[in-house]
C-alpha positions as MATLAB code, in Angstrom:
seq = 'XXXXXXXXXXXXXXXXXXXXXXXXXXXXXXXXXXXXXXXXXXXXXXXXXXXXXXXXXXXXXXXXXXXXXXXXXXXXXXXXXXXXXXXXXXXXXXXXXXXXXXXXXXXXXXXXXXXXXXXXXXXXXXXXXXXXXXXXXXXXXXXXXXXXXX';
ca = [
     -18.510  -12.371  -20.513;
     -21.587  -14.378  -21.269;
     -22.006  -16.865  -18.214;
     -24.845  -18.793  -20.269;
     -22.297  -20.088  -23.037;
     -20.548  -22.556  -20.447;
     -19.354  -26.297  -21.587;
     -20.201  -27.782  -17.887;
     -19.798  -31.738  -17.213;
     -23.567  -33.272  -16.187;
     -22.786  -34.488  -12.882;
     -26.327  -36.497  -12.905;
     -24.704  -38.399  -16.083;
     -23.205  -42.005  -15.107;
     -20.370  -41.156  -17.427;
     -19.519  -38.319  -15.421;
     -19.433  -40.472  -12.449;
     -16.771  -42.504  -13.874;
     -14.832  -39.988  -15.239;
     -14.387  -38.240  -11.556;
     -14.076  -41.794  -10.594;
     -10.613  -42.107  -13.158;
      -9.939  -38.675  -11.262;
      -9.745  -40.270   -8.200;
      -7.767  -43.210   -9.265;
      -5.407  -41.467  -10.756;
      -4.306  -39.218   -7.849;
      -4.225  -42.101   -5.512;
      -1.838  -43.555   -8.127;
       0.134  -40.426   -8.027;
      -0.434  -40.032  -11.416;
      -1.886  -36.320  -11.440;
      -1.528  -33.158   -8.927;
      -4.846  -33.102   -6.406;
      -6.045  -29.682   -8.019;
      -9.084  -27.732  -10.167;
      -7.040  -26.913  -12.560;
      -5.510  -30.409  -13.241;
      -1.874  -31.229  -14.200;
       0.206  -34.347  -14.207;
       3.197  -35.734  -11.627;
       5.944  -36.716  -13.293;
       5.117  -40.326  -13.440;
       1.992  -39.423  -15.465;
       4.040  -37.373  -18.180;
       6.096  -40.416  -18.683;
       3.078  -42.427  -19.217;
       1.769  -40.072  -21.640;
       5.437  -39.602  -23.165;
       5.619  -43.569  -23.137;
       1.903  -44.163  -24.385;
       1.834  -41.437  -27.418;
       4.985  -40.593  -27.690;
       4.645  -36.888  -30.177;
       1.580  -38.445  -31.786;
      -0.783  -36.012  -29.979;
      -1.590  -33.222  -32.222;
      -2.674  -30.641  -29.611;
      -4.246  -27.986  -32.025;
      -6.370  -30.451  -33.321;
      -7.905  -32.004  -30.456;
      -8.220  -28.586  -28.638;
     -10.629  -27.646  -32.141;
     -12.339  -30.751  -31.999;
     -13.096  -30.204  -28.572;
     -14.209  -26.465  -28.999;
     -16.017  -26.914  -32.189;
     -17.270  -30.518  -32.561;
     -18.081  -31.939  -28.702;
     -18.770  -28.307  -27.092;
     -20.353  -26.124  -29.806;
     -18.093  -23.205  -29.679;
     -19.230  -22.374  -25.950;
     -17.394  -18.971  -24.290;
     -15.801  -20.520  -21.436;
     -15.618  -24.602  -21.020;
     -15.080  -26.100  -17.003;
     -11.911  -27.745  -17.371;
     -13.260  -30.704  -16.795;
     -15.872  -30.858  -19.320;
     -12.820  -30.009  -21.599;
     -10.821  -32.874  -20.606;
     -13.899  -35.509  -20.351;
     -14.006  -34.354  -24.079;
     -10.551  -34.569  -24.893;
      -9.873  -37.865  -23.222;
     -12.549  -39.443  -25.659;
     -10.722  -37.734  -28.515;
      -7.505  -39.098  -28.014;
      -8.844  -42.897  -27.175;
     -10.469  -42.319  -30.824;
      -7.595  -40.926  -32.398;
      -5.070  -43.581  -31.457;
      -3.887  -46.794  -33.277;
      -4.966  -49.790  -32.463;
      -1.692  -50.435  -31.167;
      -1.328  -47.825  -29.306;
      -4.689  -49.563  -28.041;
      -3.074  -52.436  -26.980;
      -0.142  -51.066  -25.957;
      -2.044  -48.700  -23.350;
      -4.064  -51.772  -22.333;
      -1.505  -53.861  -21.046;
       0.522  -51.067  -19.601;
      -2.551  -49.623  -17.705;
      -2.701  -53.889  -16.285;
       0.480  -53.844  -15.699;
       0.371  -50.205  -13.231;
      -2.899  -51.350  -12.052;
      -3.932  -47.900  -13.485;
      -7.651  -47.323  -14.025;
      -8.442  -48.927  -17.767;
      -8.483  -45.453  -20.197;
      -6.710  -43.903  -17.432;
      -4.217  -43.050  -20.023;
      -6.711  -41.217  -21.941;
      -7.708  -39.110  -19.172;
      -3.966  -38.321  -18.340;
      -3.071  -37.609  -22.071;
      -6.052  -34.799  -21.978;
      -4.435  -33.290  -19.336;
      -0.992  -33.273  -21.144;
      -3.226  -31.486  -24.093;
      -4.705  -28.766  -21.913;
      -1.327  -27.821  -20.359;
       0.382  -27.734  -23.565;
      -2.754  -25.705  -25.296;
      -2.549  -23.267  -22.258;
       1.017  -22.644  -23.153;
       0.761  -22.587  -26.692;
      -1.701  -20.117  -25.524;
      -4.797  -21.742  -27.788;
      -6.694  -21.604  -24.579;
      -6.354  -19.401  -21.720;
      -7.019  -20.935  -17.753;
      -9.294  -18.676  -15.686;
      -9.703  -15.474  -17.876;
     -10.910  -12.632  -16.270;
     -14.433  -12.003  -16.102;
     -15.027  -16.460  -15.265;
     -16.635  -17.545  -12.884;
     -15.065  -18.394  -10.170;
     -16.721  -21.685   -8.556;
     -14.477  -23.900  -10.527;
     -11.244  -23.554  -13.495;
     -12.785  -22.127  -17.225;
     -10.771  -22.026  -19.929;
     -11.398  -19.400  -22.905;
     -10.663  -20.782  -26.227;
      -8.334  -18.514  -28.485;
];
């Protein structure tokens, strides 16, 4: 497997900073299991559940990711994947969904696009079990979680 074809997050990037920042937040919140390869608590499925209901179309956003924001790369970190995928979704929803997530996030005291970062997490578990992407194929490194687009 090619091990120059890697979607990695910048760490130097501010954006990054916040993102592992949301990381943190969420966790304390028990929002999301303290892990590399990133899943939700049950309190963080209902807020996706409650926040997008079966709005997110999985497929789509896993392409978008893999084609659009990552250039087709051979293996993506799974957190580059869901940086990605949590901008996708915040673009992809209504503008009441908007609002809707922004007063919920208030009222939970939830980092603001918190939401986004959990519902990209909801996407890559479902994608992994659809089986459009596979977690840690063989041949990955194995510093951090990869996922191999199907």
């Amino acid at each position: 497997m090619s091990q120059g074809n890697i979607a990695k997050l910048d760490y130097q990037d501010s954006r990054t900073q916040v993102y592992l920042k949301y990381l943190h937040g969420l966790d304390r919140q028990d929002l999301i299991v303290p892990s590399l390869d990133r899943n939700l608590t049950d309190t963080g499925r209902q807020v996706v559940k409650d926040s997008f209901g079966d709005t997110l179309d999985i497929g789509k956003i896993v392409r978008i990711v893999a084609h659009a924001r990552q250039r087709n790369p051979d293996l993506s970190e799974v957190d580059a994947f869901i940086y990605e995928a949590s901008d996708i979704v915040e673009v992809m929803s209504s503008t009441t969904q908007k609002e809707d997530i922004d007063i919920r996030e208030c009222q939970m005291l939830m980092p603001r696009k918190g939401t986004y970062v959990l519902a990209a997490i909801h996407i890559l578990r479902e994608a992994t079990e659809a089986g459009i992407v596979k977690m840690n194929p063989s041949g990955s490194p194995k510093d951090q979680c990869y996922l191999k687009y199907n």
